[in-house]
NUKOLVO-6592 format. One line per field, with one value per residue (C-alpha): residue number from 1; residue in three letters; x, y, z. Coordinates in Angstrom, 2 decimals, padded with zeros to 5 digits. Layout:
# NUKOLVO-6592
i <- [NUM	...]
aa <- [ala	...]
east <- [X	...]
north <- [Y	...]
up <- [Z	...]
This chain:
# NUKOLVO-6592
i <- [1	2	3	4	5	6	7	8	9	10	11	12	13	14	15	16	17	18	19	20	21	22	23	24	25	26	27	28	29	30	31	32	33	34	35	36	37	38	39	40	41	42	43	44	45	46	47	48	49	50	51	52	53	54	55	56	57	58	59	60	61	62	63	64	65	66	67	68	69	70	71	72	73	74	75	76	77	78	79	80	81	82	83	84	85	86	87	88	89	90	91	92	93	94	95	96	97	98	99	100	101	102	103	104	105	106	107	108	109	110	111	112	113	114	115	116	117	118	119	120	121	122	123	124	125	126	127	128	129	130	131	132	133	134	135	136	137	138	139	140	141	142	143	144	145	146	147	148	149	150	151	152	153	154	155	156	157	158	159	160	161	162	163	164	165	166	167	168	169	170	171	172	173	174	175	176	177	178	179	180	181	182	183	184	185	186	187	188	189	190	191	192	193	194	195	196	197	198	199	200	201	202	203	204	205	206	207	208	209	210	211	212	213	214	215	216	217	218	219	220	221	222	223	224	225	226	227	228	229	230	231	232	233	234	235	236	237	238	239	240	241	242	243	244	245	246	247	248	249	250	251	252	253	254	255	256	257	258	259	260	261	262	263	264	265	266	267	268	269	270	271	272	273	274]
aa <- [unk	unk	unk	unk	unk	unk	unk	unk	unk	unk	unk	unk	unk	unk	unk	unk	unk	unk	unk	unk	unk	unk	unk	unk	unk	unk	unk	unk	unk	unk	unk	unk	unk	unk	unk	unk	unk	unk	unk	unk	unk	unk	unk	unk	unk	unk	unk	unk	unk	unk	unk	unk	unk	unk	unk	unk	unk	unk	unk	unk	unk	unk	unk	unk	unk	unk	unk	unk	unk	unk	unk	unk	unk	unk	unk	unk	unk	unk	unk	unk	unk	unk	unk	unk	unk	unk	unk	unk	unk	unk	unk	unk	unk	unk	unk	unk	unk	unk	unk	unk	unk	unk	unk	unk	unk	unk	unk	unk	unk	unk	unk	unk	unk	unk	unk	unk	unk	unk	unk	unk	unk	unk	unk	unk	unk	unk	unk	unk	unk	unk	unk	unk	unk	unk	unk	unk	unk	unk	unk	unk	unk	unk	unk	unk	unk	unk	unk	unk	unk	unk	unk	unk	unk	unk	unk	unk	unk	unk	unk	unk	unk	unk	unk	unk	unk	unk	unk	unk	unk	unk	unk	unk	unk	unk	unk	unk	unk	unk	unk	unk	unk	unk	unk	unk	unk	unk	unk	unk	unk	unk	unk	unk	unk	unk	unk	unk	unk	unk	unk	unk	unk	unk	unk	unk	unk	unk	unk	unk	unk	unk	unk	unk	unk	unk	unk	unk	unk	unk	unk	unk	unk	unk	unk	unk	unk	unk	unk	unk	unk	unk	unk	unk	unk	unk	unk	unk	unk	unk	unk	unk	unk	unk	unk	unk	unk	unk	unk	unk	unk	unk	unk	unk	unk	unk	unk	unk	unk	unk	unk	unk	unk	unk	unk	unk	unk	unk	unk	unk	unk	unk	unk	unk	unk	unk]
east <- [-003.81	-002.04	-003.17	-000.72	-001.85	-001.82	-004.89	-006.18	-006.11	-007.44	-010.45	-011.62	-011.17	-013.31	-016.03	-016.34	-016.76	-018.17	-016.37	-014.60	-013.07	-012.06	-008.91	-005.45	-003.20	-000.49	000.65	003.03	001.27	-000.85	-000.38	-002.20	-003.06	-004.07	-006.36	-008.30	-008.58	-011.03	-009.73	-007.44	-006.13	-006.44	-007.83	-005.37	-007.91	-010.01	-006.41	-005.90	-009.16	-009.01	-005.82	-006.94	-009.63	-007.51	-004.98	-008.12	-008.80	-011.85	-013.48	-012.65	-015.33	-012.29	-011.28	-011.59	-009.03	-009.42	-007.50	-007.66	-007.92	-004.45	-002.63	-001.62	-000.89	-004.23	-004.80	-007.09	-010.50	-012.16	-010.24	-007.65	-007.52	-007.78	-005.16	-002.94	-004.00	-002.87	000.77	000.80	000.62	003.02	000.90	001.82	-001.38	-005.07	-008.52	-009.65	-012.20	-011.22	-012.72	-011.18	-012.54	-012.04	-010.31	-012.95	-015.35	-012.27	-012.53	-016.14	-016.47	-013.86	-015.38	-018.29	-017.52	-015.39	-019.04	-020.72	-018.11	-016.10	-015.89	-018.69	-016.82	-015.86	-017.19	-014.08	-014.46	-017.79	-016.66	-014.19	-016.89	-018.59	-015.86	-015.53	-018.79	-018.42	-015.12	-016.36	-019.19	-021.56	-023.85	-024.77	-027.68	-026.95	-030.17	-033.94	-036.54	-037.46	-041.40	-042.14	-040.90	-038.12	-033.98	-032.48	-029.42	-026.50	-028.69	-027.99	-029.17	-030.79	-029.14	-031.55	-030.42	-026.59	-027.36	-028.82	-026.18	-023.55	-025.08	-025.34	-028.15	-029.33	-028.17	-024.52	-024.61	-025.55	-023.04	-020.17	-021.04	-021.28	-017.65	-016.12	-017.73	-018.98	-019.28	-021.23	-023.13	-023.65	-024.85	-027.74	-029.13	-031.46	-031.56	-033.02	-031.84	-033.68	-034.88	-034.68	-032.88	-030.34	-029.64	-027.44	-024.06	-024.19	-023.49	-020.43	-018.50	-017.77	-014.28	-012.96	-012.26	-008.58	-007.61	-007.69	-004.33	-003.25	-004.68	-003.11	000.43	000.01	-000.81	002.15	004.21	002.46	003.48	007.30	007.36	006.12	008.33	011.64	014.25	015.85	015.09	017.43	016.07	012.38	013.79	015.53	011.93	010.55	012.61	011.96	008.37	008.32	010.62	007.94	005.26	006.91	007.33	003.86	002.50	004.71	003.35	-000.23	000.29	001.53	-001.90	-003.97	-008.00	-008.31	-005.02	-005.25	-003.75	-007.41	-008.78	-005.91	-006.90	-010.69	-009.52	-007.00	-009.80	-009.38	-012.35	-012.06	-011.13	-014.82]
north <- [024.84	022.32	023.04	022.37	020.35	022.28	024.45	020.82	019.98	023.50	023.50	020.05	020.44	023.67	021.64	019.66	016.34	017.54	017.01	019.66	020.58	018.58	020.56	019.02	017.24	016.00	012.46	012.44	014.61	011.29	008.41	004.37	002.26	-001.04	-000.23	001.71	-000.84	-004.24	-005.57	-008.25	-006.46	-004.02	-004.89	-004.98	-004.55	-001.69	-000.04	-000.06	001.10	003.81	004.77	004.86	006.94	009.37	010.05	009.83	013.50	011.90	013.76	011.16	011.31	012.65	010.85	011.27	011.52	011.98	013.70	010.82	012.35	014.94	013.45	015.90	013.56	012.26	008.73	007.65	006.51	005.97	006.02	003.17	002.28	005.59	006.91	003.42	004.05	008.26	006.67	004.49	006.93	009.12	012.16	013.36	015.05	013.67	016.06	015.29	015.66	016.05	015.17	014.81	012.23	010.17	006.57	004.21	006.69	006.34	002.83	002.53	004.97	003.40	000.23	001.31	003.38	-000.02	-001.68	001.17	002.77	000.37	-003.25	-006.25	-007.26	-010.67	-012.68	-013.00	-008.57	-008.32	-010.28	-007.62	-004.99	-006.44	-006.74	-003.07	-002.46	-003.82	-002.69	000.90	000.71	000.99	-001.88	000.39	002.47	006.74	007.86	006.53	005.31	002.04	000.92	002.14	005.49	005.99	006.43	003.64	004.89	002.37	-000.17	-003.00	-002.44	-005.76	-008.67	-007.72	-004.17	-005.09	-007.06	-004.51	-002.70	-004.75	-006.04	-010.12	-012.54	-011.91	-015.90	-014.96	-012.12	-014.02	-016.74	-014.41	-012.37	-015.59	-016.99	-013.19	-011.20	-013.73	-011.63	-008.69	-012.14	-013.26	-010.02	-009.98	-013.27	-014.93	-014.13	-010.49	-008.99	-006.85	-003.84	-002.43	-004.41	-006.58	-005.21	-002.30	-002.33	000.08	-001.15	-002.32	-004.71	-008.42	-009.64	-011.46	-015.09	-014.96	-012.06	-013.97	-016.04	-012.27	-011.04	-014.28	-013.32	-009.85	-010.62	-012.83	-010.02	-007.33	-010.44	-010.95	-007.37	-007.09	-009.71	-008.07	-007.78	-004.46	-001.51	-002.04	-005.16	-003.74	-000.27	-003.20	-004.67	-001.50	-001.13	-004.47	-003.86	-000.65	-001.31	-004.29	-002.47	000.03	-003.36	-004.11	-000.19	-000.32	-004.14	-002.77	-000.19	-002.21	-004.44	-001.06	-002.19	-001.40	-003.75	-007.18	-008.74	-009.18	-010.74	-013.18	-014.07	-014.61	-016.45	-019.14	-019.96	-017.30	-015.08	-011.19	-009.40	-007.26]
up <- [-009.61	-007.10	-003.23	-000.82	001.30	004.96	002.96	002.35	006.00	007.41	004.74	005.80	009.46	009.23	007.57	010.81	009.12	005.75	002.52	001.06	-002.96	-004.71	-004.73	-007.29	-004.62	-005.41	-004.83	-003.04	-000.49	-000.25	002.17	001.22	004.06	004.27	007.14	004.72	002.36	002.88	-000.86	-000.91	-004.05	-006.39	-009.69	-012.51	-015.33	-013.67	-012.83	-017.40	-017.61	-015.46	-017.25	-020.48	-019.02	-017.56	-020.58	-022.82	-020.75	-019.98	-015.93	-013.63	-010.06	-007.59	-005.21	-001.00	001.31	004.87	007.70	010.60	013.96	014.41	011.60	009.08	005.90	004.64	003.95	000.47	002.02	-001.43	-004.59	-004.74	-007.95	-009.51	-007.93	-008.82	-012.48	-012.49	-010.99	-014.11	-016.71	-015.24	-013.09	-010.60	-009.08	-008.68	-008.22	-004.73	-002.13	001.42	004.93	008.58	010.29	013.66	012.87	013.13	011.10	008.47	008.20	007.89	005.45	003.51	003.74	002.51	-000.35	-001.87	-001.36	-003.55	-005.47	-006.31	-008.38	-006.20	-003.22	-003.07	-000.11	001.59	000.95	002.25	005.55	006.11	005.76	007.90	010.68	010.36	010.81	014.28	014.90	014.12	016.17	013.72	014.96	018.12	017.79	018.21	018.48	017.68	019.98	021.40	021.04	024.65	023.53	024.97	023.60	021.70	021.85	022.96	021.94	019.17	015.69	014.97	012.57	009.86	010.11	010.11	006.97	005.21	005.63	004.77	002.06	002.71	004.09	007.58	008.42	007.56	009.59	012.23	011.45	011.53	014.71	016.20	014.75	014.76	017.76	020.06	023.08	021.04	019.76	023.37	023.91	021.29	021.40	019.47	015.15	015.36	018.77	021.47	022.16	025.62	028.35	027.03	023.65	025.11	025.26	028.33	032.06	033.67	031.34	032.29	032.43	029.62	030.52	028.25	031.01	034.06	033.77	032.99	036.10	038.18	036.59	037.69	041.11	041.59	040.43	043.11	046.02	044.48	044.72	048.30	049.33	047.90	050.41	049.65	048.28	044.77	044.33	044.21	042.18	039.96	039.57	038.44	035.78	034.55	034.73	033.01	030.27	029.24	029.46	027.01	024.83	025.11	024.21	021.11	020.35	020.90	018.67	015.96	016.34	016.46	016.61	013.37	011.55	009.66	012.98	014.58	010.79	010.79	014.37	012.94	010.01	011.99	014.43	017.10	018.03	017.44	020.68	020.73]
C-alpha cells in the first residue's frame, strides 16, 4: 500500500532522527540532489543489474530518504542507483526507509552510505567524502575525554582518526586537509593533532586574510556615505546597497556550504572556505 508522503514526513520526524518503515513511496514524491551524491556518476552496469533484480521480483534492501531540516519533499540519501534502475523498468513506487535529518548530517550520512553500501569509491569519490566529512563537522569531537580527564568535546579528532573514517592512508588525509582545509590544517598541526589546548576549534575566530580588501571596500562605502550631501543622495545609497546585498543572499544561496562550487574551487587551485 502506497504512503503518501505527509505520513512519511510526520513518522520520521516523530522518530527524532531514527529511521522509520520502509513504507512504498512513490517516485515522484521523491526529490535527487547532487549535494547528496559524492559519485561523479551513476553506474550504468549496476543500474541493469539492479533492474533485472527488481523485475526478477527479487527483495531489493529499501532505500533511505531523508527529510532535511523543514523541507517537506525528501531527498534520496542512500539508494541512487536503485531507484535509477525501478525508473527504467517502468515503476512507479520504491520500498523506503525514512529519516529527518539536519543538512550537514544529510550529507555525511549520504556520503557514507555510497562508501559502504554502494560500488568502491573512486579516489577522486573518496576525496569528496572526505570534504564532507569536514564540511559536516564531523572531524570535531562531541563528547569523550582528554588524557587529563577532562571533555574533549570541540576538540579535533586526530588525522589517524579522520582516516579511519574515511577510509584512505593517514598521509593523504593529511595531504588534503592541508591542500583543502588549510586553516582547520593550521589549526591541528603536526601529522596526528592535539589534545587539549590547540586542537579545539573553540575561542574567538581569526579573520580571514581574503576578507580584508572586503572590509577596506566596506569602509569606504560607510565614509562616501557620511560624506553625502543630501539626504536623497544617502536614501539613493541605501537602495543601492540593499538591492546588492539581496544579489549577494541569492548568490550565497546558490553556493550553499554544502554545493560542488567549493570542490571546483579545491580542484582549480583555490583553498576550501573552512
Amino acid at each position: 500500500m502506497v504512503k503518501a508522503i505527509e505520513a512519511v514526513r510526520k513518522a520520521a520526524a516523530e522518530a527524532k532522527g531514527g529511521d522509520v518503515g520502509p513504507f512504498t513511496v512513490k517516485l515522484e514524491d521523491i526529490r535527487r540532489d547532487p549535494v547528496y551524491q559524492i559519485r561523479g556518476a551513476l553506474d550504468a552496469g549496476n543500474v541493469t543489474k539492479l533492474a533485472g533484480l527488481y523485475k526478477a521480483g527479487t527483495v531489493v534492501a529499501p532505500i533511505t530518504i531523508a527529510f532535511v531540516g523543514e523541507e517537506t519533499v525528501p531527498v534520496i540519501i542512500d539508494g541512487h542507483h536503485r531507484f535509477r534502475a525501478i525508473e527504467r523498468i517502468g515503476g512507479d513506487t520504491v520500498q523506503a526507509s525514512a529519516v529527518t535529518l539536519s543538512r550537514a548530517e544529510a550529507q555525511w550520512r549520504a556520503a557514507k552510505a555510497n562508501d559502504v553500501h554502494g560500488l568502491p569509491l573512486k579516489p577522486k569519490e573518496r576525496r569528496k567524502m572526505f570534504r564532507a566529512f569536514i564540511r559536516t563537522r564531523q572531524h570535531v569531537a562531541k563528547g569523550g575525554h582528554r588524557r587529563d580527564g577532562t571533555s574533549a568535546a570541540g576538540d579535533f579528532l586526530s588525522y589517524a582518526e579522520i582516516a579511519a573514517q574515511v577510509g584512505a592512508p593517514k598521509t593523504t588525509v593529511l595531504r588534503w586537509m592541508q591542500l583543502d582545509f588549510p586553516r582547520t590544517a593550521a589549526k591541528m598541526g603536526g601529522h596526528d593533532g592535539f589534545i587539549g589546548e590547540g586542537g579545539s576549534i573553540t575561542g574567538k575566530a581569526e579573520r580571514v586574510p581574503e576578507v580584508e580588501p572586503f572590509c577596506v571596500t566596506l569602509s569606504a562605502l560607510k565614509d562616501r556615505f557620511e560624506d553625502a550631501s543630501e539626504y536623497a543622495v544617502r536614501d539613493e545609497m541605501l537602495k543601492l546597497m540593499a538591492s546588492m546585498l539581496d544579489a549577494l543572499k541569492a548568490q550565497h544561496e546558490t553556493d550553499g556550504e554544502f554545493s560542488e562550487h567549493w570542490d571546483k574551487r579545491a580542484e582549480d587551485g583555490g583553498a576550501m572556505p573552512f
